[in-house]
C-alpha positions as CSV (number, residue, x, y, z in Angstrom):
1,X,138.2,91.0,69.1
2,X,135.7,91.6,71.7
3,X,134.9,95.1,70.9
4,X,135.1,94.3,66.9
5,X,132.4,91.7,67.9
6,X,130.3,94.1,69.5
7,X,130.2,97.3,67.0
8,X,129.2,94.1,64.6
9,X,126.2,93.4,67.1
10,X,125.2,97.1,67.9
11,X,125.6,97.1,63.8
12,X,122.8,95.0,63.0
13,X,120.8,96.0,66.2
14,X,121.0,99.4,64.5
15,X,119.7,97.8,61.1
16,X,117.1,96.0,62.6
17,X,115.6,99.2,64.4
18,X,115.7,101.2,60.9
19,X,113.6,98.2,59.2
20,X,111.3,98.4,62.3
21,X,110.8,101.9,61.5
22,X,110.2,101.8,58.3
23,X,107.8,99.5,58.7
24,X,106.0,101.3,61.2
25,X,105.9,104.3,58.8
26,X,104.2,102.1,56.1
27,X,101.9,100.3,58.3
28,X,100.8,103.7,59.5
29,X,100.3,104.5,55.9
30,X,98.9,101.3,54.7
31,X,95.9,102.2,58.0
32,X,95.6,106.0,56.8
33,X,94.6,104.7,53.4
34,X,92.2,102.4,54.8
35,X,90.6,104.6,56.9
36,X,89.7,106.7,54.2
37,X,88.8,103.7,51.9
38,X,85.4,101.0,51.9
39,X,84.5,97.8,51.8
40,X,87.1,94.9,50.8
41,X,89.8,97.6,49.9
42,X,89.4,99.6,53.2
43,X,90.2,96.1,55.1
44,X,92.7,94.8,52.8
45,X,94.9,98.0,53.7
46,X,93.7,97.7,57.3
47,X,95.6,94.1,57.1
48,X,98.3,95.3,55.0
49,X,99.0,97.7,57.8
50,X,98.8,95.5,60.4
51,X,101.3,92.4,59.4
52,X,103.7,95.7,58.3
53,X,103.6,96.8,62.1
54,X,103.7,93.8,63.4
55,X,106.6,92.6,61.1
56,X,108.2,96.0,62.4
57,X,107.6,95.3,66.0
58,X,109.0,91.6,65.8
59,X,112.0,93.6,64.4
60,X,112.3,95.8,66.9
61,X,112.2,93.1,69.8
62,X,115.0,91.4,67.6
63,X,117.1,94.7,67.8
64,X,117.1,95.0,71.5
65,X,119.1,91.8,71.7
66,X,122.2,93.2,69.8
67,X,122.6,96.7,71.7
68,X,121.3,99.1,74.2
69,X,117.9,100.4,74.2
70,X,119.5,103.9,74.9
71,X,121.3,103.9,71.7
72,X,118.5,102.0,69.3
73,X,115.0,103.5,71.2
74,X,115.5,106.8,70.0
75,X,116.3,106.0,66.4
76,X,112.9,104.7,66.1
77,X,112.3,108.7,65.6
78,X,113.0,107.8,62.4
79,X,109.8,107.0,61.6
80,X,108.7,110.4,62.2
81,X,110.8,111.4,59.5
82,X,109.5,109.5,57.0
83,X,106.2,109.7,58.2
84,X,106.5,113.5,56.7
85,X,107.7,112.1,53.4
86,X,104.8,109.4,53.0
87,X,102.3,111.9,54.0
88,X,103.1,114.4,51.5
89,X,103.7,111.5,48.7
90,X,100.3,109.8,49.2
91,X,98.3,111.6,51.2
92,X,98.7,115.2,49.8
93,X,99.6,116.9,53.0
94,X,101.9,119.9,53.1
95,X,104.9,120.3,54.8
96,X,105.0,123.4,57.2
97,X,108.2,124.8,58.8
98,X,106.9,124.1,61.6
99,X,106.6,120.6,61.1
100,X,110.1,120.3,59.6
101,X,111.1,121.8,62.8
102,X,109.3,119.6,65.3
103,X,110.9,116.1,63.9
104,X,113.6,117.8,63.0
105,X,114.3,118.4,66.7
106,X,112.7,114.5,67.8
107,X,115.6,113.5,65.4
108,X,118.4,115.4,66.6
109,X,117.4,114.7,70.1
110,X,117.5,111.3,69.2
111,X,120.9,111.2,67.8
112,X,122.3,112.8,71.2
113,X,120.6,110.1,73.2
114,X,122.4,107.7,71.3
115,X,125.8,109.4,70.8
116,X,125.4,109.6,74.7
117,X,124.1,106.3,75.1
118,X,128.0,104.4,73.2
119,X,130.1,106.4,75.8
120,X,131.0,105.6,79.0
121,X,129.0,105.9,82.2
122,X,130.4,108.0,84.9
């Protein structure tokens, strides 16, 4: 029962850091776009941006209460990820092999850190 109880907890831990990413993403986005804005629009994204990374920081702080920060930390590396995709959606950027490469590695390392982080210590 116990360990049911805790794969539930590490569960939504794990759901809470991928909203807390995402949101980081869009925030990131949402301040990109206003930096390259004026006026009331430029600010309007600014705040967007803001209350989307705060919103995904509050989540984040939520996560760490339902599992390690070894196993939910690294999947914030996420964001990198998706940070691509945005970019080349809205921003026009291009994706280069080396870039693919790069997060490509940020994520993998990040899914050893937290396949090492659920077994046991030594």
């Amino acid at each position: 029962m116990d360990e049911k109880y805790n794969k539930k907890k590490l569960s939504l831990g794990i759901l809470l850091i991928v909203i807390a990413a995402i949101l980081s993403s869009l925030g990131q986005l949402a301040w990109k776009l206003g930096a390259n804005g004026t006026g009331k629009y430029a600010l309007f994204l600014y705040l967007i941006g803001f209350l989307a990374a705060g919103v995904g920081m509050f989540s984040m702080m939520i996560a760490f209460r339902y599992g390690d920060v070894s196993i939910l930390q690294p999947m914030m590396s996420l964001g990198f990820g998706l940070s691509i995709v945005l970019g080349v959606l809205f921003l026009n950027e291009t994706i280069t092999w080396y870039k693919l490469l790069g997060t490509g590695l940020i994520i993998a390392g990040s899914v050893l850190l937290g396949i090492e982080g659920d077994e046991e210590t030594v």
